[in-house]
C-alpha positions as CSV (number, residue, x, y, z in Angstrom):
1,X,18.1,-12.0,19.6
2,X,14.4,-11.3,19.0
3,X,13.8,-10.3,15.5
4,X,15.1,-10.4,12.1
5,X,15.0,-7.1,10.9
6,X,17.8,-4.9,9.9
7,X,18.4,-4.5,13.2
8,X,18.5,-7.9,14.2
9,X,20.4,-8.9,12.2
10,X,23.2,-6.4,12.0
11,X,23.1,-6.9,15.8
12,X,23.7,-10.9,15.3
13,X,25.9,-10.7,12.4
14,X,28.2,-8.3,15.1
15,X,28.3,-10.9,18.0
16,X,28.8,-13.7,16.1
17,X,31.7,-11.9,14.4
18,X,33.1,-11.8,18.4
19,X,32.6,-15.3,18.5
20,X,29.3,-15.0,21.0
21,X,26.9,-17.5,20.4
22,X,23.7,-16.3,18.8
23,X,20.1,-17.3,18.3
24,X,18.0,-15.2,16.3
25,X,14.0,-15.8,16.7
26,X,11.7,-14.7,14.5
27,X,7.9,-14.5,14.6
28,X,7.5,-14.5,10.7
29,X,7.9,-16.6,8.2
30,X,11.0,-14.5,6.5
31,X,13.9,-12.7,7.3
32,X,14.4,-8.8,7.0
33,X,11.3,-7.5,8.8
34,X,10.1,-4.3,6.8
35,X,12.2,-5.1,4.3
36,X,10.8,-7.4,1.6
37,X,11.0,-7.9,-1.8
38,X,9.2,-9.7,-4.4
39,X,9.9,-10.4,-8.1
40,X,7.6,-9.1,-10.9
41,X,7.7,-9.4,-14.8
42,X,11.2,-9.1,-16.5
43,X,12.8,-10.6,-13.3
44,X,11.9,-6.8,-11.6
45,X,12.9,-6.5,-7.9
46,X,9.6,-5.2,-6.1
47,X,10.8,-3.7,-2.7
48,X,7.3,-3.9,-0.7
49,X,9.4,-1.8,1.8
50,X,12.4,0.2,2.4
51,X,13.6,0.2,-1.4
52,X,16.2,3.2,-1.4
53,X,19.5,3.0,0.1
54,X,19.2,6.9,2.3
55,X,22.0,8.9,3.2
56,X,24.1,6.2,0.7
57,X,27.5,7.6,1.7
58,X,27.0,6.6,5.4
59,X,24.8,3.7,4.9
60,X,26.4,0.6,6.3
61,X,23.8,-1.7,3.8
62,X,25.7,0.5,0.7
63,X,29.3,-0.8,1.7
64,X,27.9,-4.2,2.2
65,X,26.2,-4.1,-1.1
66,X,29.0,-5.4,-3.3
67,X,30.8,-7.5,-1.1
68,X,27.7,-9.4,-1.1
69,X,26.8,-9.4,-4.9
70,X,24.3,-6.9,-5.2
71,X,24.4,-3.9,-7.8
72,X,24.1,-0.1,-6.5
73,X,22.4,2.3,-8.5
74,X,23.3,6.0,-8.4
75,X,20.5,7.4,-10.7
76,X,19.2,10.5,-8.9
77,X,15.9,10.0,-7.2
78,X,12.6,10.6,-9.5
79,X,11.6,13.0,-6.5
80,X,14.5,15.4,-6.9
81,X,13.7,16.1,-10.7
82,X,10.3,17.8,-12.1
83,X,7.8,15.5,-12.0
84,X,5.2,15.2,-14.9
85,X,3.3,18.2,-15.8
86,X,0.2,16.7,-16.8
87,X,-1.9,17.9,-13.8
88,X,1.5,19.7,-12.0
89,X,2.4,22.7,-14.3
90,X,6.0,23.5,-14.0
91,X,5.6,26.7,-12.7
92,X,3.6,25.3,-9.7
93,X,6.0,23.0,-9.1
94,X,8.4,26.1,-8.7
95,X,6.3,27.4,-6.4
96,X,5.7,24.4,-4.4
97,X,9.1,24.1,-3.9
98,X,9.9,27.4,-2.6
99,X,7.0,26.7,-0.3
100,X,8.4,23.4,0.8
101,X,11.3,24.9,1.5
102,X,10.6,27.7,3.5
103,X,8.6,25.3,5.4
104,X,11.3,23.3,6.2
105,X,13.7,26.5,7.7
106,X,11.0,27.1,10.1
107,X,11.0,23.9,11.4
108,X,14.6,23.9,11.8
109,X,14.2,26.9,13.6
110,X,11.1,26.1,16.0
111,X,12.7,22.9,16.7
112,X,15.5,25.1,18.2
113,X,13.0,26.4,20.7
114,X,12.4,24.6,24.4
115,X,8.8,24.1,23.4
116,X,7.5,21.2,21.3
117,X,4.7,21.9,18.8
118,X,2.9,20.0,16.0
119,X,4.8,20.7,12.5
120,X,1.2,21.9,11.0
121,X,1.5,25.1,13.4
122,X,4.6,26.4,10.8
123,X,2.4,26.3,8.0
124,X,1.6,30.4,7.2
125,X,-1.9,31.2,5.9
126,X,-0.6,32.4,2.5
127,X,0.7,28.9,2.1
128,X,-2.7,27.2,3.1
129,X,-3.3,26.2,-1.0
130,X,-0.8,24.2,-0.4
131,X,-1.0,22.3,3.0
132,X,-2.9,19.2,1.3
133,X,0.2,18.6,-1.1
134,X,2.6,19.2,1.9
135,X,0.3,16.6,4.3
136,X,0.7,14.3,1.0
137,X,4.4,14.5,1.4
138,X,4.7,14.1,5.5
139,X,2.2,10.8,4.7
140,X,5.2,9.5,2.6
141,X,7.9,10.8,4.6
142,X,6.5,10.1,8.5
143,X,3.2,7.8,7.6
144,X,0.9,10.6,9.4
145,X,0.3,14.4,8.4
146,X,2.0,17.2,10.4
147,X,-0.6,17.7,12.8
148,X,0.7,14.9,14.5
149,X,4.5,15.1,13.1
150,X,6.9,16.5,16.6
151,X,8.7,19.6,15.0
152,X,11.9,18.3,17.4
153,X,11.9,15.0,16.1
154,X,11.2,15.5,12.4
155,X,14.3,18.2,13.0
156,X,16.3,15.4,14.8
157,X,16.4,13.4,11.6
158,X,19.8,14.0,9.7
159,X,19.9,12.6,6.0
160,X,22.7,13.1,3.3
161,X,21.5,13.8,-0.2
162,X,22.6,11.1,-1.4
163,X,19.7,8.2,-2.4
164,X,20.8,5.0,-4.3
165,X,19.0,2.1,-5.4
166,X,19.7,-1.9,-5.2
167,X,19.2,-3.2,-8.3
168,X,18.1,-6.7,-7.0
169,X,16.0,-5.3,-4.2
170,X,17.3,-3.9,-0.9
171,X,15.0,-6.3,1.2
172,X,16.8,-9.5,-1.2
173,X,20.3,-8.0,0.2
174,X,19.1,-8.0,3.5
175,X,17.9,-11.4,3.3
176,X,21.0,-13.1,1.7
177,X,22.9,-10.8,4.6
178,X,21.0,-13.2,6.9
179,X,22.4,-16.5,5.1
180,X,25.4,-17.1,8.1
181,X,23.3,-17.0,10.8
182,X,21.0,-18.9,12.9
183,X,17.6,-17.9,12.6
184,X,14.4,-19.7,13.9
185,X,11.2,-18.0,11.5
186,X,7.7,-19.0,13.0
187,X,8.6,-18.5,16.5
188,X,6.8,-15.5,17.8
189,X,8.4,-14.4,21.6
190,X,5.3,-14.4,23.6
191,X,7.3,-13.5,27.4
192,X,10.8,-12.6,28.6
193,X,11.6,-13.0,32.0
194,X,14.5,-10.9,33.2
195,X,14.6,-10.8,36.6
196,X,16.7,-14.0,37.7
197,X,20.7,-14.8,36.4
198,X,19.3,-15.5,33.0
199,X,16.6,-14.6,30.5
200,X,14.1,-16.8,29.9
201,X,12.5,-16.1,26.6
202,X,9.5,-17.7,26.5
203,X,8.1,-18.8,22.7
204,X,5.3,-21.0,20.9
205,X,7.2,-23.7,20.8
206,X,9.3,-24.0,23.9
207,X,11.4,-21.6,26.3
208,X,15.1,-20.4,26.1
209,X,17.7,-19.6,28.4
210,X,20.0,-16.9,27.8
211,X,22.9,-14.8,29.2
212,X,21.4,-11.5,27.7
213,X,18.5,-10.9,24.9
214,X,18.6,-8.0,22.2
215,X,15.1,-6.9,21.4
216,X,14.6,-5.5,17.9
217,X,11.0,-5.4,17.5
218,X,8.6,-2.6,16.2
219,X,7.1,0.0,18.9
220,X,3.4,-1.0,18.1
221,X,4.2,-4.5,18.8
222,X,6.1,-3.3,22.2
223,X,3.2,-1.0,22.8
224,X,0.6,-3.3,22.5
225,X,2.0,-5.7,24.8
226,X,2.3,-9.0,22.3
227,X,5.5,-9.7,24.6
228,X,5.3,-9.6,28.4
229,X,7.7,-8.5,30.6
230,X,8.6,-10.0,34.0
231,X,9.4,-7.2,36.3
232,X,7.4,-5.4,34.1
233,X,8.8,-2.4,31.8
234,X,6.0,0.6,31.6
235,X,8.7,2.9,30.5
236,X,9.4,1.2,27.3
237,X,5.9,0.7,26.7
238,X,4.8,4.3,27.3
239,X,7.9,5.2,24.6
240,X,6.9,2.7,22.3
241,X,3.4,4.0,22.2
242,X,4.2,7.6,21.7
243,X,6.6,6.2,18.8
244,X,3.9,4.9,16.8
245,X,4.3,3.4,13.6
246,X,2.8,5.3,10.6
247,X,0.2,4.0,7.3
248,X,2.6,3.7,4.3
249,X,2.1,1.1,1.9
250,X,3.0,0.6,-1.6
251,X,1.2,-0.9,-4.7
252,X,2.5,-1.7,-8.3
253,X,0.7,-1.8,-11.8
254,X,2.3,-3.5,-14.0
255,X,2.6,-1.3,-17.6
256,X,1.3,-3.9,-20.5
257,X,2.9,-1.8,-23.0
258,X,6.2,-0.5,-21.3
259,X,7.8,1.6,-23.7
260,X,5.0,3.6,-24.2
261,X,5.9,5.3,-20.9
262,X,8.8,7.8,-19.6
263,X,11.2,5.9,-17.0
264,X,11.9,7.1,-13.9
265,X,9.0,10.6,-13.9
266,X,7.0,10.8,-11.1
267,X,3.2,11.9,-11.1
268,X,1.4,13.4,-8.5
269,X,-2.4,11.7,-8.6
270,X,-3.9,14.9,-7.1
271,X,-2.3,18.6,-5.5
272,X,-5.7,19.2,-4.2
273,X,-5.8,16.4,-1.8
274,X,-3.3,14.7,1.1
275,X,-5.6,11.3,0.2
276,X,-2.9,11.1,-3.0
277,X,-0.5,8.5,-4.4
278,X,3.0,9.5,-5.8
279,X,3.8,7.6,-8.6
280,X,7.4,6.8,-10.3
281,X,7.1,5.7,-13.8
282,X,9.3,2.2,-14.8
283,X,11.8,3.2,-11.9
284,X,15.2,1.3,-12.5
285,X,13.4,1.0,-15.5
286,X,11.2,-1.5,-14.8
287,X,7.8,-2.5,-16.7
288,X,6.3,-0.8,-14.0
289,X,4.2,2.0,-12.3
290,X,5.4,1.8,-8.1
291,X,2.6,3.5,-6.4
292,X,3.0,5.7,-2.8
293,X,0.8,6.1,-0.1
294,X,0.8,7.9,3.6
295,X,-1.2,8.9,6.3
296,X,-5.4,8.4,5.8
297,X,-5.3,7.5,2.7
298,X,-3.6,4.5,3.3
299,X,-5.0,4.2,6.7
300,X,-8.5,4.5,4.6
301,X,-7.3,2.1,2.0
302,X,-5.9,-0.7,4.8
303,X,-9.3,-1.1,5.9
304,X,-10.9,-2.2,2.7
305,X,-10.5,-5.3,0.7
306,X,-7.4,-6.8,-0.5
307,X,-6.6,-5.0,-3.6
308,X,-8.0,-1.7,-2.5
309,X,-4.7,-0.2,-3.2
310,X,-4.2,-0.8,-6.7
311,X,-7.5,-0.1,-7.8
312,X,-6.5,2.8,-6.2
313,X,-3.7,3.5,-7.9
314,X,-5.9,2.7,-11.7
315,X,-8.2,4.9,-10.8
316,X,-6.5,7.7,-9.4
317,X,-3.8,7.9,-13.0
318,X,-6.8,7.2,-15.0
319,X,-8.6,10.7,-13.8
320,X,-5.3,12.4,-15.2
321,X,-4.3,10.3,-18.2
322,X,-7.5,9.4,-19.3
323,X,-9.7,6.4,-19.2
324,X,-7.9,4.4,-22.5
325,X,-5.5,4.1,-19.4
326,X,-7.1,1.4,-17.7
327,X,-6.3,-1.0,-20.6
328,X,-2.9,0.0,-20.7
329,X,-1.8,-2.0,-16.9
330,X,-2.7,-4.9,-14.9
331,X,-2.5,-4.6,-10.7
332,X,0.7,-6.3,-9.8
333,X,1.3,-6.1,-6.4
334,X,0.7,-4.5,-2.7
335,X,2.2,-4.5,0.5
336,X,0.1,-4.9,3.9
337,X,2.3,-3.8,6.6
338,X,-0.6,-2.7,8.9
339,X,-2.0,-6.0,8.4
340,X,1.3,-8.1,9.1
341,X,0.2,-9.3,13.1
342,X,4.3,-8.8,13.5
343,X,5.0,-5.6,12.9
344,X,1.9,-4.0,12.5
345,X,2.7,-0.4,10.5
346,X,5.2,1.1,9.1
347,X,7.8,3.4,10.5
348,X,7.7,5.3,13.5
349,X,7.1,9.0,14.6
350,X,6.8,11.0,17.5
351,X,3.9,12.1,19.4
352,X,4.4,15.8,19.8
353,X,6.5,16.7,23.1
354,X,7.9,12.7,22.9
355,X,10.6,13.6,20.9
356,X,12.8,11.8,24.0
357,X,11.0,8.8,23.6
358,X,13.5,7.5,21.3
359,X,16.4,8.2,24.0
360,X,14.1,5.7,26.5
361,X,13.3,2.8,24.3
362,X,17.0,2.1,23.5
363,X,18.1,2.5,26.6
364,X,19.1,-0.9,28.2
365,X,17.7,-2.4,31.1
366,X,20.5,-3.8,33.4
367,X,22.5,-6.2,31.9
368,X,20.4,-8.6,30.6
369,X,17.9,-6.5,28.0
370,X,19.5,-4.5,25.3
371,X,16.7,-2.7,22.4
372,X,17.4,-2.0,18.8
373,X,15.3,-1.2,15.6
374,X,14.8,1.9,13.6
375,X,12.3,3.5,16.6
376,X,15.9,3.3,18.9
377,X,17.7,5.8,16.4
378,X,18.1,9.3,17.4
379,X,19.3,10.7,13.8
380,X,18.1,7.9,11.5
381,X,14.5,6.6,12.3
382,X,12.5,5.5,9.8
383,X,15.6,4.0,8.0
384,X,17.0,0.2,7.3
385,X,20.3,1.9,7.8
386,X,19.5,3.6,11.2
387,X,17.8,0.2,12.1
388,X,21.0,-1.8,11.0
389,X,23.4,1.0,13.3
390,X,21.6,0.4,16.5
391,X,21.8,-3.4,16.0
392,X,25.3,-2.8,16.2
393,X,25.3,-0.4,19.4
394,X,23.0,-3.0,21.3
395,X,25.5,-5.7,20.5
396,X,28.6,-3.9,21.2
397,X,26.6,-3.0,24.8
398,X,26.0,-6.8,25.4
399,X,29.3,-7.2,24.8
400,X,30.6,-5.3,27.2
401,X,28.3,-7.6,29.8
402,X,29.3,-10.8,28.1
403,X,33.0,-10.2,27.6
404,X,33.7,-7.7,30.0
């Protein structure tokens, strides 16, 4: 197994349960890939990645919640109430929506047609005073704005409306889920040879026969050739490429003086702009502001200094809120996952017209290379959960091979 993501290790936990023996490596220094959480003031659980448990009523990582210890919570999502008015009045949030959601039945409906296009094309001129808020949203919600967002693939994603929460940090669940299993952290896969009996899997600190290899490993790390193959594989790099992973990060500013401030509201920095943070006010009810940020603006902001984000964030709430609110938080916290050499973005989209690509990069080669991660899921990219269901198909695949 190569990588401990959700993928990973929902593909390990799987063939251990079937009595295969299993060794999972991993290049970092932690467990659970883009899931990853950290603990601020008041014991808070920071999740630095995936934080919300999508489409909850099929999400494998909900049932296993409990079993394991950790607390769900089913508070409705600050994004599906109004969010502060301050610099949003109600009515244009009213109208936003109806925007948003016309938008939407269009791409339903182009994605329908043979032809692949760029979402942005679906935007009508009377809605143009709002493309920068809806390019703020597809930063959030693909890491890039529509004019590089496949209408087919952004169709081909299937969520539920339900959205719950994990009390103690959905990347903490997925770590403790690792607990059983035997992981190697700090060894980085640098070559896997397929072409003889065995595998060879070839790391920093040695090499590693095996009957069969899973790789669940991001698309930009595929694409940019950190691991060589031997034959070569140009298909999977070609899909991995045109599955890039987006710029999404997140920051937190902790609130000095917490009950001074509405739990769970979100604010909207700007609905001028796509270069914008979305911003949920003590979610879970934390002393804490999490900050939100897609597409150039975080691309823009991962190229500066460390920090750049949350004096992003002070500045950005302090133009709507006023300058006394400077004194009123402290910068916390922010995630790098550009910057991480090992994964190296976020989560993945689709080049338009490579809506397939997903289709080729999980595809197995032979019987001795099976592929998982979140880039392999046809209906739930982008997701923990989707990562965490393909684990599980690649395993059940090697299975058939191993144990036929």
């Amino acid at each position: 197994m190569i990588g401990a993501g959700s993928a990973g290790l929902a593909a390990a936990a799987r063939l251990k349960a079937a009595g295969v023996s299993v060794l999972v490596l991993e290049a970092n220094d932690r467990v659970g890939g883009r899931a990853h959480t950290l603990h601020g003031p008041s014991d808070a659980a920071l999740d630095m990645g995936c934080g919300w448990l999508h489409s909850a009523d099929q999400n494998e990582w909900a049932r296993l919640a409990g079993p394991m210890g950790f607390t769900i919570d089913h508070a409705p999502a600050a994004w599906t109430k109004p969010s502060l008015t301050v610099n949003f009045p109600a009515d244009d949030q009213a109208a936003y929506q109806k925007v948003f959601e016309a938008f939407e039945a269009r791409l339903a409906q182009a994605a329908e047609s043979e032809a692949d296009v760029a979402a942005s094309t679906l935007i009508q001129p009377d809605e143009r005073c709002w493309a920068p808020l809806l390019n703020a949203f597809s930063g959030y919600y693909n890491g890039a704005p529509f004019d590089r967002i496949s209408v087919k693939d952004y169709a081909a994603y299937q969520p539920t409306d339900e959205n719950w929460r994990v009390r103690k940090g959905y990347g903490a669940m997925i770590a403790a889920f690792a607990a059983d299993l035997d992981v190697r952290l700090n060894t980085p896969v640098t070559r896997v040879e397929h072409g003889g009996a065995d595998v060879r899997v070839v790391t920093a600190v040695g090499a590693i026969k095996a009957r069969a290899a899973i790789l669940a490993v991001s698309t930009t790390v595929l694409a940019d050739s950190v691991i060589a193959f031997d034959p070569p594989l140009p298909d999977k790099r070609e899909a991995a490429f045109n599955l890039p992973l987006g710029h999404v990060e997140k920051a937190f500013l902790k609130l000095l003086h917490p009950k001074d401030w509405p739990e769970e509201q979100m604010l909207h920095g700007r609905i001028d702009s796509a270069e914008t943070g979305g911003y949920t006010f003590r979610p879970l009810g934390m002393p804490v502001i999490e900050g939100f940020y897609g597409g150039d603006l975080a691309e823009t902001l991962e190229g500066e200094r460390s920090g750049a984000f949350c004096a992003f964030a002070i500045e950005e709430l302090a133009a709507v809120l006023g300058s006394d609110f400077r004194k009123a938080v402290e910068p916390l916290a922010e995630s790098a996952w550009r910057a991480d050499p090992f994964i190296r973005g976020a989560y993945s989209h689709a080049r338009v017209g490579w809506s397939g690509a997903r289709a080729i990069l999980a595809a197995p080669v032979g019987d001795r290379l099976f592929f998982a991660g979140e880039a392999c899921s046809l209906h739930a990219f982008s997701t923990a959960h989707g990562a965490y269901e393909t684990g599980v198909v690649a395993a059940e695949a090697a299975l058939r091979v191993l144990r036929p």
